[in-house]
KOLGU-4560 file (N, C-alpha, C; in nm, 3 decimals, padded with zeros to 5 digits):
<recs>
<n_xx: 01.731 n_yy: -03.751 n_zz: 00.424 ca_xx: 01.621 ca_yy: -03.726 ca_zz: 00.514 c_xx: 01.516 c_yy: -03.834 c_zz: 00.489 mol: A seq: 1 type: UNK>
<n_xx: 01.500 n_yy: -03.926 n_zz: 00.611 ca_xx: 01.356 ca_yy: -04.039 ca_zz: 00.559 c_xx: 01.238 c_yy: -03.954 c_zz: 00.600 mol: A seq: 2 type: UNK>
<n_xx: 01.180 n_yy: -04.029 n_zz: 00.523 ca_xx: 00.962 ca_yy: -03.964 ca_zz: 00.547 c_xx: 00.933 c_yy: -03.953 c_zz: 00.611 mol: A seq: 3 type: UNK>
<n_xx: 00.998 n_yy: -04.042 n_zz: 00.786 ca_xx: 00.975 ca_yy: -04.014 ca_zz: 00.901 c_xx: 00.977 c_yy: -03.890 c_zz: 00.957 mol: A seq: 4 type: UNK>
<n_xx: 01.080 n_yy: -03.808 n_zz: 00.897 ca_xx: 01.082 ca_yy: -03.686 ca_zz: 01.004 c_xx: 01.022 c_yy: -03.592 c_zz: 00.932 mol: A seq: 5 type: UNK>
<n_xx: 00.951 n_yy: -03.509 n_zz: 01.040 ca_xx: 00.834 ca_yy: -03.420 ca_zz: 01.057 c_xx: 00.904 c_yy: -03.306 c_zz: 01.012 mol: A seq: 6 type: UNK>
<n_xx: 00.898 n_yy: -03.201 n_zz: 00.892 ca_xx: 00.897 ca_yy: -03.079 ca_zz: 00.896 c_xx: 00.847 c_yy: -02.976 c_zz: 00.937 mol: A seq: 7 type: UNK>
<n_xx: 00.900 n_yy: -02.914 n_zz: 01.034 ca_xx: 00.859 ca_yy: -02.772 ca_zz: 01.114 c_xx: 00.737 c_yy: -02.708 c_zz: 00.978 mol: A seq: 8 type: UNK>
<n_xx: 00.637 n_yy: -02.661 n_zz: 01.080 ca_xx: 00.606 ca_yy: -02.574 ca_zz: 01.024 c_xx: 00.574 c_yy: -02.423 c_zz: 01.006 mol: A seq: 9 type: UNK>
<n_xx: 00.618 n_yy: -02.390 n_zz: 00.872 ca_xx: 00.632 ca_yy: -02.203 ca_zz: 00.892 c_xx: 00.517 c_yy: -02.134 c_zz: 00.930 mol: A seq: 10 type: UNK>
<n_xx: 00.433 n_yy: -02.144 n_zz: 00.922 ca_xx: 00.325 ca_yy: -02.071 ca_zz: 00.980 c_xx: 00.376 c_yy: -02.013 c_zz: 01.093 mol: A seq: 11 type: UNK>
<n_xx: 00.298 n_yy: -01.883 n_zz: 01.113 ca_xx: 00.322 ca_yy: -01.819 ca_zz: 01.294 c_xx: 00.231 c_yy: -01.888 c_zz: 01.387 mol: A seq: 12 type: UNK>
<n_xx: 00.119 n_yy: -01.957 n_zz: 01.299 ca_xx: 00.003 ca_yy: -02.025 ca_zz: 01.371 c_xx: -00.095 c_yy: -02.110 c_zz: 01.261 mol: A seq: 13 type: UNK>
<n_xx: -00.135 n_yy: -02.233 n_zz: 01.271 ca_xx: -00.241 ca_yy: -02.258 ca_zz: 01.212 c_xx: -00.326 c_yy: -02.183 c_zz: 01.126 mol: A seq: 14 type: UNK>
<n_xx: -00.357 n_yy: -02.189 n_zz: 00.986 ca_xx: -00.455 ca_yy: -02.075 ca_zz: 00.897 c_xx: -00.405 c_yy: -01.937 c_zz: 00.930 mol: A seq: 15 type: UNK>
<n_xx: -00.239 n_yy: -01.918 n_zz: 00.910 ca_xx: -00.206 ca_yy: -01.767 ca_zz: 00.920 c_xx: -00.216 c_yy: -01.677 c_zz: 00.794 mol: A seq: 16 type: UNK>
<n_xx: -00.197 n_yy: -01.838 n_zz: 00.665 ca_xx: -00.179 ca_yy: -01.752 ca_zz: 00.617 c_xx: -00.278 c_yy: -01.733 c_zz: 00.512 mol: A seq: 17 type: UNK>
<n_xx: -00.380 n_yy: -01.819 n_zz: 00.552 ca_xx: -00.588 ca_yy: -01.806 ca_zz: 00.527 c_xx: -00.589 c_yy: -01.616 c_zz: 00.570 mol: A seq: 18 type: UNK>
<n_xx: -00.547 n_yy: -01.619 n_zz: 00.726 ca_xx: -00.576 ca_yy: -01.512 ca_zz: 00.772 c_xx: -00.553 c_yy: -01.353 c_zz: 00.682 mol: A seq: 19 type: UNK>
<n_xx: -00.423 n_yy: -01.420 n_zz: 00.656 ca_xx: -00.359 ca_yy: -01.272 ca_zz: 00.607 c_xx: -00.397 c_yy: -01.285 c_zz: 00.421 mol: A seq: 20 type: UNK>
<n_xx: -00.508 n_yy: -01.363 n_zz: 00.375 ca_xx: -00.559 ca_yy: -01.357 ca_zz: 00.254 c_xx: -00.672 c_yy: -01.288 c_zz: 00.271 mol: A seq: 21 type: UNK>
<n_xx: -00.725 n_yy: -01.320 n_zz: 00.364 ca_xx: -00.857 ca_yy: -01.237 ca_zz: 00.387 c_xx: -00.840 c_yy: -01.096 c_zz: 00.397 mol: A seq: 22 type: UNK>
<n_xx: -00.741 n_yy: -01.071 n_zz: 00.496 ca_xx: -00.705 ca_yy: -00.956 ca_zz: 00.510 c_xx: -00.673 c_yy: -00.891 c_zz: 00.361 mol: A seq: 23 type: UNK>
<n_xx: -00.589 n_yy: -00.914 n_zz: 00.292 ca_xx: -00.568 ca_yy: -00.885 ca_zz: 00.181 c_xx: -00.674 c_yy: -00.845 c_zz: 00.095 mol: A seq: 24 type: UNK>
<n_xx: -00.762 n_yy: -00.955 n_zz: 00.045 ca_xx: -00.910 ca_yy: -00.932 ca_zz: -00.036 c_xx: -00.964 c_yy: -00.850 c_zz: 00.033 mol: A seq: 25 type: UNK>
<n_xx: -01.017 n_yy: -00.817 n_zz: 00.150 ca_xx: -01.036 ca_yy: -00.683 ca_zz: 00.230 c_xx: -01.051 c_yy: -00.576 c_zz: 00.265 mol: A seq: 26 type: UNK>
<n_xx: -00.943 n_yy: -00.544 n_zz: 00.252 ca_xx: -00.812 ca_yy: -00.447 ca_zz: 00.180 c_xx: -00.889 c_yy: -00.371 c_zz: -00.022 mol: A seq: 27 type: UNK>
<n_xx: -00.850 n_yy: -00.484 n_zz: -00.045 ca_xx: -00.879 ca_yy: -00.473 ca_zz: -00.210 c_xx: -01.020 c_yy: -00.422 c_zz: -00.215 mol: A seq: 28 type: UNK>
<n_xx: -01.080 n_yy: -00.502 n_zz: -00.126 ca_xx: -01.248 ca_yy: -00.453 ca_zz: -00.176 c_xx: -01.255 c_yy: -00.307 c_zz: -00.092 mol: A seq: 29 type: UNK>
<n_xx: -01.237 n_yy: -00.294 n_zz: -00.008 ca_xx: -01.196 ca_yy: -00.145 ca_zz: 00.015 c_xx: -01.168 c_yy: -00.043 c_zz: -00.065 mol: A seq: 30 type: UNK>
<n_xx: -01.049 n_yy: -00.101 n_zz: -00.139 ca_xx: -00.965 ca_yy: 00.023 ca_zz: -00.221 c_xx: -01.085 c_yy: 00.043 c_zz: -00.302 mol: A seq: 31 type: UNK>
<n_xx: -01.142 n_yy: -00.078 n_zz: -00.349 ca_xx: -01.215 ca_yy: -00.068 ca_zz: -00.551 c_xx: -01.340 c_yy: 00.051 c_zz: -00.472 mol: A seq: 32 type: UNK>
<n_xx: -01.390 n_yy: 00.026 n_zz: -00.329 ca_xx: -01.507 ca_yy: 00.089 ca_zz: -00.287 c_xx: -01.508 c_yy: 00.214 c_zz: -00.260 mol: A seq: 33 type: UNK>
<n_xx: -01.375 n_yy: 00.243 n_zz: -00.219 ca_xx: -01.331 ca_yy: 00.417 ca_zz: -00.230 c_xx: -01.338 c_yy: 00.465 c_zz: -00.325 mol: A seq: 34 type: UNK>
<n_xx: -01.219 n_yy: 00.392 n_zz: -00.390 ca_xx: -01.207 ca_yy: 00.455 ca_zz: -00.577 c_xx: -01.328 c_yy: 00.456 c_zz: -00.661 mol: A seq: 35 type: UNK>
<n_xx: -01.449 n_yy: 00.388 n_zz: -00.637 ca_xx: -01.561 ca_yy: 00.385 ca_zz: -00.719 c_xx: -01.619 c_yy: 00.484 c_zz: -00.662 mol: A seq: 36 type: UNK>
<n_xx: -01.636 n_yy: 00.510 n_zz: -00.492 ca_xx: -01.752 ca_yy: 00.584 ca_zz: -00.414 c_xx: -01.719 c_yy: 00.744 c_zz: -00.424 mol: A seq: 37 type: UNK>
<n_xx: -01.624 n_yy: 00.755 n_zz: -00.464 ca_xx: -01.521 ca_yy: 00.913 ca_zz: -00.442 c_xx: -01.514 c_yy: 00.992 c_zz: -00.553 mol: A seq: 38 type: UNK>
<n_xx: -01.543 n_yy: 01.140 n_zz: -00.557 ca_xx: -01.491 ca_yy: 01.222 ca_zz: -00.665 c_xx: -01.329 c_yy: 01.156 c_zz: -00.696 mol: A seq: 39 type: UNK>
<n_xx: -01.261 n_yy: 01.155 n_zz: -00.813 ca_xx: -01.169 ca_yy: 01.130 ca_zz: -00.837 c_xx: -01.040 c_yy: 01.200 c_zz: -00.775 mol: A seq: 40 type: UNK>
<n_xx: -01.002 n_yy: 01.296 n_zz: -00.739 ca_xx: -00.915 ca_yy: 01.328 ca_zz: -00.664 c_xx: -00.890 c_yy: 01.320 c_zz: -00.527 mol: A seq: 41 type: UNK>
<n_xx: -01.023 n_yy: 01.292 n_zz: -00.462 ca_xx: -01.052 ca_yy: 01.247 ca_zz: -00.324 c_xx: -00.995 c_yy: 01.075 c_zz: -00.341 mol: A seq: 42 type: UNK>
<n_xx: -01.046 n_yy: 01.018 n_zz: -00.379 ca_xx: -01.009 ca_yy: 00.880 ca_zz: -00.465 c_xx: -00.890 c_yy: 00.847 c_zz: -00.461 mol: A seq: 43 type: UNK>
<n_xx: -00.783 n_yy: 00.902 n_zz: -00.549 ca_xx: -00.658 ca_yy: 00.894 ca_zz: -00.574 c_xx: -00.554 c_yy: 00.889 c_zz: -00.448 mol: A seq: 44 type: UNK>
<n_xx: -00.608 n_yy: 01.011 n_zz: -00.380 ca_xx: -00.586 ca_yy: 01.026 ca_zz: -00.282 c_xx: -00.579 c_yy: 00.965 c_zz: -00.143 mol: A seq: 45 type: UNK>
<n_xx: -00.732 n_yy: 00.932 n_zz: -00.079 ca_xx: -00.732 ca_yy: 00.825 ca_zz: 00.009 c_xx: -00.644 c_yy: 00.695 c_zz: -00.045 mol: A seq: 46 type: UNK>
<n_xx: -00.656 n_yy: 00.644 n_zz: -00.129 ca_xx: -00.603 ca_yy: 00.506 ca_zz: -00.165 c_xx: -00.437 c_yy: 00.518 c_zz: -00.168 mol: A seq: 47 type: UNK>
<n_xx: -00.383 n_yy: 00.600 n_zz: -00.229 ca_xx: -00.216 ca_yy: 00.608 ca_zz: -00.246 c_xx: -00.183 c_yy: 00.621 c_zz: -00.095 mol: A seq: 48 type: UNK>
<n_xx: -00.252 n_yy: 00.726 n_zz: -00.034 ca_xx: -00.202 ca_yy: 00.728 ca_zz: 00.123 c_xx: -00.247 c_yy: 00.616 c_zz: 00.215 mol: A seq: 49 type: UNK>
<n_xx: -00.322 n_yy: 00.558 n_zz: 00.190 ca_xx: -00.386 ca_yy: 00.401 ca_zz: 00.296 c_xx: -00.304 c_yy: 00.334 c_zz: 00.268 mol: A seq: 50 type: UNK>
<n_xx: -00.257 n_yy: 00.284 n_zz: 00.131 ca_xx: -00.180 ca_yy: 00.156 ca_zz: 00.093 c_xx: -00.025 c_yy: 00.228 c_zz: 00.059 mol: A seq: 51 type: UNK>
<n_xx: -00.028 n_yy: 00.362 n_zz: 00.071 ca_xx: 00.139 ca_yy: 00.360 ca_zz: 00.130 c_xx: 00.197 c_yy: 00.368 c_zz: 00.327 mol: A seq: 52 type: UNK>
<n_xx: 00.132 n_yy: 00.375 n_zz: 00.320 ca_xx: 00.093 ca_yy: 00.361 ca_zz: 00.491 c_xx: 00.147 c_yy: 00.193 c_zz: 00.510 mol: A seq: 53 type: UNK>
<n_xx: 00.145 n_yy: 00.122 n_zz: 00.404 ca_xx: 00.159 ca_yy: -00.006 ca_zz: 00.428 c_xx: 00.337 c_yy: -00.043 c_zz: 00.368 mol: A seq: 54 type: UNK>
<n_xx: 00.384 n_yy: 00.050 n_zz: 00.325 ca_xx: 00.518 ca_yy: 00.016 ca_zz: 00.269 c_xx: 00.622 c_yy: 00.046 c_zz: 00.401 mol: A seq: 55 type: UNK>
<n_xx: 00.701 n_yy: -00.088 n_zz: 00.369 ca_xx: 00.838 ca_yy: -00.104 ca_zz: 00.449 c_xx: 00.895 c_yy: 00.007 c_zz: 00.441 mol: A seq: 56 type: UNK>
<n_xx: 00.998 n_yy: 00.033 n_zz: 00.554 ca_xx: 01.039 ca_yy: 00.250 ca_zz: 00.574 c_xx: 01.180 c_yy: 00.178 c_zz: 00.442 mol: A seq: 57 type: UNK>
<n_xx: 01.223 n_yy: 00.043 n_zz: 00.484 ca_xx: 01.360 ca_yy: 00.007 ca_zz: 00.356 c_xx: 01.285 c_yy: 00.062 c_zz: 00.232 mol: A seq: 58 type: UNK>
<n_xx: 01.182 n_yy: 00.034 n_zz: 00.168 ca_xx: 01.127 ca_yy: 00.073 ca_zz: 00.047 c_xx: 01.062 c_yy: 00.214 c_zz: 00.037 mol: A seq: 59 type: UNK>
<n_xx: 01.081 n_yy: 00.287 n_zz: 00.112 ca_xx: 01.001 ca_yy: 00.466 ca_zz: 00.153 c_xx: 01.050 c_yy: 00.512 c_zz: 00.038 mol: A seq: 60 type: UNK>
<n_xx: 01.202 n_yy: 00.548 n_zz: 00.069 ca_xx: 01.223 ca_yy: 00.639 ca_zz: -00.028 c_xx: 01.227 c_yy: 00.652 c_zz: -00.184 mol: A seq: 61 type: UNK>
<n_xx: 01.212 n_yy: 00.528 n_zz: -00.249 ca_xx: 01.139 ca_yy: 00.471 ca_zz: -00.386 c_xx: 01.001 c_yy: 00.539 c_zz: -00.386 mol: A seq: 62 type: UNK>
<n_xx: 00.949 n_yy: 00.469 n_zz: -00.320 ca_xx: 00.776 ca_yy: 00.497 ca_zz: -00.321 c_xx: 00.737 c_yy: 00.651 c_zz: -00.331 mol: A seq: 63 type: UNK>
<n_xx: 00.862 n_yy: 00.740 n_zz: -00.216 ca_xx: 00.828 ca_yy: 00.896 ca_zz: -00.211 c_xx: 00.883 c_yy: 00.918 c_zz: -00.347 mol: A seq: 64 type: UNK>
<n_xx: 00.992 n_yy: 00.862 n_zz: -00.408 ca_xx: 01.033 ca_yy: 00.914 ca_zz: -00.548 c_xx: 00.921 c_yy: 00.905 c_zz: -00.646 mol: A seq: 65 type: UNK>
<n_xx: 00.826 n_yy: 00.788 n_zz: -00.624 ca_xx: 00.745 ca_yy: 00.750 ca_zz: -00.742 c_xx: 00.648 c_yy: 00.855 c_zz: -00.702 mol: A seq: 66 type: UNK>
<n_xx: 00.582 n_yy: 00.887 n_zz: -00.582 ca_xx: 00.501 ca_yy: 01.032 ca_zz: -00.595 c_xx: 00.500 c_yy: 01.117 c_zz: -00.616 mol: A seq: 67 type: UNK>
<n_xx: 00.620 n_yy: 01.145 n_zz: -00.608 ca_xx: 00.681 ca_yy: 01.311 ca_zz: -00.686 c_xx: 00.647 c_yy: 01.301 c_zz: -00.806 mol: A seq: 68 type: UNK>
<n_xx: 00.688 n_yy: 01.180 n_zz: -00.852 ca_xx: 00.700 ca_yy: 01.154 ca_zz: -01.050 c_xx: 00.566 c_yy: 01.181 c_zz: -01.049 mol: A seq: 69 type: UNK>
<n_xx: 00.495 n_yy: 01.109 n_zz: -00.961 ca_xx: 00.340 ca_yy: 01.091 ca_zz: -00.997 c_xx: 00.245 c_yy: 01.164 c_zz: -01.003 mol: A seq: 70 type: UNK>
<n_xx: 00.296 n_yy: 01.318 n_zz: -00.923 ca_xx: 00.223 ca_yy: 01.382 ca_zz: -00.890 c_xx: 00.263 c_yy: 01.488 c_zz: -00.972 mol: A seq: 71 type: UNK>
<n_xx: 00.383 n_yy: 01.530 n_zz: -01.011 ca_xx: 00.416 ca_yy: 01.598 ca_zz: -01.125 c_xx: 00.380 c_yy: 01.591 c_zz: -01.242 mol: A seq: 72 type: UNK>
<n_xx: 00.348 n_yy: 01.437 n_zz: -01.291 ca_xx: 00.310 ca_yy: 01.392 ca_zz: -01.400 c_xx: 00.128 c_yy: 01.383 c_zz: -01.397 mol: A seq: 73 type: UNK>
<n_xx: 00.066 n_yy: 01.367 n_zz: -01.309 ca_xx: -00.072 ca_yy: 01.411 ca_zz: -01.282 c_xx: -00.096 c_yy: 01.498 c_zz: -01.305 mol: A seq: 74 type: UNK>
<n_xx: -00.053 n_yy: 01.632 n_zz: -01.231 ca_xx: -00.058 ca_yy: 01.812 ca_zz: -01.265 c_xx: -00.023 c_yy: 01.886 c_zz: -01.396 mol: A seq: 75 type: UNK>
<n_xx: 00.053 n_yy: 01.791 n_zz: -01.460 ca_xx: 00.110 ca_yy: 01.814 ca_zz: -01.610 c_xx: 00.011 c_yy: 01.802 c_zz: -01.698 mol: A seq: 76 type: UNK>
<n_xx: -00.036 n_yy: 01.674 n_zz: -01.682 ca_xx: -00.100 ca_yy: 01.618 ca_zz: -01.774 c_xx: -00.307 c_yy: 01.639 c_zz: -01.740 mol: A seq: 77 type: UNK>
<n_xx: -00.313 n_yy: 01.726 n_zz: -01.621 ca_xx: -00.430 ca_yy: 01.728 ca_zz: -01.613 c_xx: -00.514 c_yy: 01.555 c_zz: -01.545 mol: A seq: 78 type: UNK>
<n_xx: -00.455 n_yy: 01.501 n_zz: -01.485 ca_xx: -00.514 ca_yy: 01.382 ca_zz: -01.407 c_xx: -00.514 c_yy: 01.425 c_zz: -01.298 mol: A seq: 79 type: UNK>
<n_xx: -00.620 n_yy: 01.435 n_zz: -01.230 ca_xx: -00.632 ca_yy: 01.473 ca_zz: -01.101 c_xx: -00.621 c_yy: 01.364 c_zz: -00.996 mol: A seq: 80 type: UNK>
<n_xx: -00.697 n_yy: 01.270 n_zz: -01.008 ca_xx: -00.689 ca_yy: 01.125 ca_zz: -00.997 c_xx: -00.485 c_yy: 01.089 c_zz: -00.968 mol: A seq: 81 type: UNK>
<n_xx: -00.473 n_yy: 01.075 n_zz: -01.037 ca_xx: -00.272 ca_yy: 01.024 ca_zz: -01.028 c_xx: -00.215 c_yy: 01.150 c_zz: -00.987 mol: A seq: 82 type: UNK>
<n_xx: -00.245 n_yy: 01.279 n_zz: -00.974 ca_xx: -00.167 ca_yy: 01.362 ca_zz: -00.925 c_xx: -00.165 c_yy: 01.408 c_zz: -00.757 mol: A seq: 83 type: UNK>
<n_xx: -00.329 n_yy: 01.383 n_zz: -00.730 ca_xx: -00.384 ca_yy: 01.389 ca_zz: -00.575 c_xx: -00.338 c_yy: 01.251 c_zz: -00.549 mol: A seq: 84 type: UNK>
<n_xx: -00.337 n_yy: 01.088 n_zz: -00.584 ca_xx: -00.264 ca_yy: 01.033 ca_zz: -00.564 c_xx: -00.126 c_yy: 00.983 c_zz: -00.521 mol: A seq: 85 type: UNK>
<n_xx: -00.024 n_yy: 01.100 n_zz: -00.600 ca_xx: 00.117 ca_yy: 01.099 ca_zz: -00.596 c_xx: 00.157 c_yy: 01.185 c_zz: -00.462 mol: A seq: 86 type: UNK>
<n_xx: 00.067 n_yy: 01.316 n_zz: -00.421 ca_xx: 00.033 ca_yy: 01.355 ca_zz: -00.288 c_xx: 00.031 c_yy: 01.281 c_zz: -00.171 mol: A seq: 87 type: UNK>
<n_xx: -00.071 n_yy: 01.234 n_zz: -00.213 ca_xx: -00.105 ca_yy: 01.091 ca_zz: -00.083 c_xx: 00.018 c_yy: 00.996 c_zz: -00.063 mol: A seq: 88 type: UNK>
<n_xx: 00.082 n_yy: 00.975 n_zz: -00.152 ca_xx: 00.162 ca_yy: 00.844 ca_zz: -00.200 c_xx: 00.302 c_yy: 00.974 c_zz: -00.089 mol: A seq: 89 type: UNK>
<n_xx: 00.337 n_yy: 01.096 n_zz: -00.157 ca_xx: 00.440 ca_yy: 01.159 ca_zz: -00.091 c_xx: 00.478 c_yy: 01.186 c_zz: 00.091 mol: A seq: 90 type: UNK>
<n_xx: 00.306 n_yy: 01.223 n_zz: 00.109 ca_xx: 00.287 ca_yy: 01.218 ca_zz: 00.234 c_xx: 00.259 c_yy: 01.113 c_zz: 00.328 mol: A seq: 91 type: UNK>
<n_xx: 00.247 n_yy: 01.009 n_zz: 00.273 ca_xx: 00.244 ca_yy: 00.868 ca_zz: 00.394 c_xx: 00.374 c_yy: 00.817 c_zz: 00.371 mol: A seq: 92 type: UNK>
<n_xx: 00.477 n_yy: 00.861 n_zz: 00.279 ca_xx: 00.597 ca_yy: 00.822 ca_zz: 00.295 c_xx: 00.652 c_yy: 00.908 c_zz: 00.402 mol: A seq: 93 type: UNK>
<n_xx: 00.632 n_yy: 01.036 n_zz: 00.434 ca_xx: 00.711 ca_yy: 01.077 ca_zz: 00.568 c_xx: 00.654 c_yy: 01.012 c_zz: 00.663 mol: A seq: 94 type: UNK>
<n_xx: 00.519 n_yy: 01.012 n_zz: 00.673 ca_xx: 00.470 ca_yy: 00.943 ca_zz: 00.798 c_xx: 00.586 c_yy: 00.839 c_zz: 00.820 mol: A seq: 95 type: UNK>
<n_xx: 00.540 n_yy: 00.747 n_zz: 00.703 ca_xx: 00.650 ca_yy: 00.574 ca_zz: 00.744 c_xx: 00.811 c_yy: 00.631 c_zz: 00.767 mol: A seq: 96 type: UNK>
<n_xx: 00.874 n_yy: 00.740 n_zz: 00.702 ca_xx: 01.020 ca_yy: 00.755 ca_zz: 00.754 c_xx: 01.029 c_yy: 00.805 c_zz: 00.884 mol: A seq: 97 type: UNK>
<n_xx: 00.907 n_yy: 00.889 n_zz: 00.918 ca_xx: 00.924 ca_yy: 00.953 ca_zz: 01.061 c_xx: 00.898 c_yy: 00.834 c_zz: 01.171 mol: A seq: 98 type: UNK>
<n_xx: 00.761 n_yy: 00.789 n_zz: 01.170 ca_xx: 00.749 ca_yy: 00.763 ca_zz: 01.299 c_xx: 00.683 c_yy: 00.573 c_zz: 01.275 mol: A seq: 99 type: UNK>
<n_xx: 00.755 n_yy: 00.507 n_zz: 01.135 ca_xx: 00.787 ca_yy: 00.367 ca_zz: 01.142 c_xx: 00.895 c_yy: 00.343 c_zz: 01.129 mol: A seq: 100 type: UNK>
<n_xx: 00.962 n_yy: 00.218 n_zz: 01.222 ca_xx: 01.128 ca_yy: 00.179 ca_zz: 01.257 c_xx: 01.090 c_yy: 00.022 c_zz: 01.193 mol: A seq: 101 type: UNK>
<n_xx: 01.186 n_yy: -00.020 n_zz: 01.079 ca_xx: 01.231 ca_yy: -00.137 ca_zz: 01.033 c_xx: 01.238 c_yy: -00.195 c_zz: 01.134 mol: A seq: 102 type: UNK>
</recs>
């Protein structure tokens, strides 16, 4: 291949993927602003279900496994925080199996 030729570029568009950093940090400053602003089980909660809301339906049924664990292991152990979490985390996984298509 000489230097001459131009490699395509992956972007979907110019600064896509500026775009989808911002979005990201965003996102993050969100989560830290819930989780700081919230009684702790309210907390746990909003955040596991917002940012499982964001998992691929291929990766659902992991994620619903890890809330069960999580939420069993919250209620066990007295964390309200990781157990109202593992809730959230259980229930935005049906959402994504029901009514998101890969």
């Amino acid at each position: 291949m000489s230097s001459k030729e131009i490699k395509p570029n992956k972007e979907p568009f110019a600064g896509a993927y500026f775009v989808g950093l911002a979005i990201t940090l965003a996102i993050l400053i969100g989560v830290v602003a819930v989780g700081a602003g919230l009684p702790p089980a309210v907390s746990g909660f909003v955040v596991a279900f917002g940012l499982g809301l964001t998992v691929s339906p291929k990766y659902a049924r992991w994620f619903f496994i890890a809330g069960i664990f999580s939420a069993l292991m919250g209620f066990l152990g007295s964390e309200e925080q990781v157990a109202w979490g593992g809730i959230g985390l259980v229930l935005s996984q049906l959402i994504v199996w029901r009514f998101i298509r890969s």
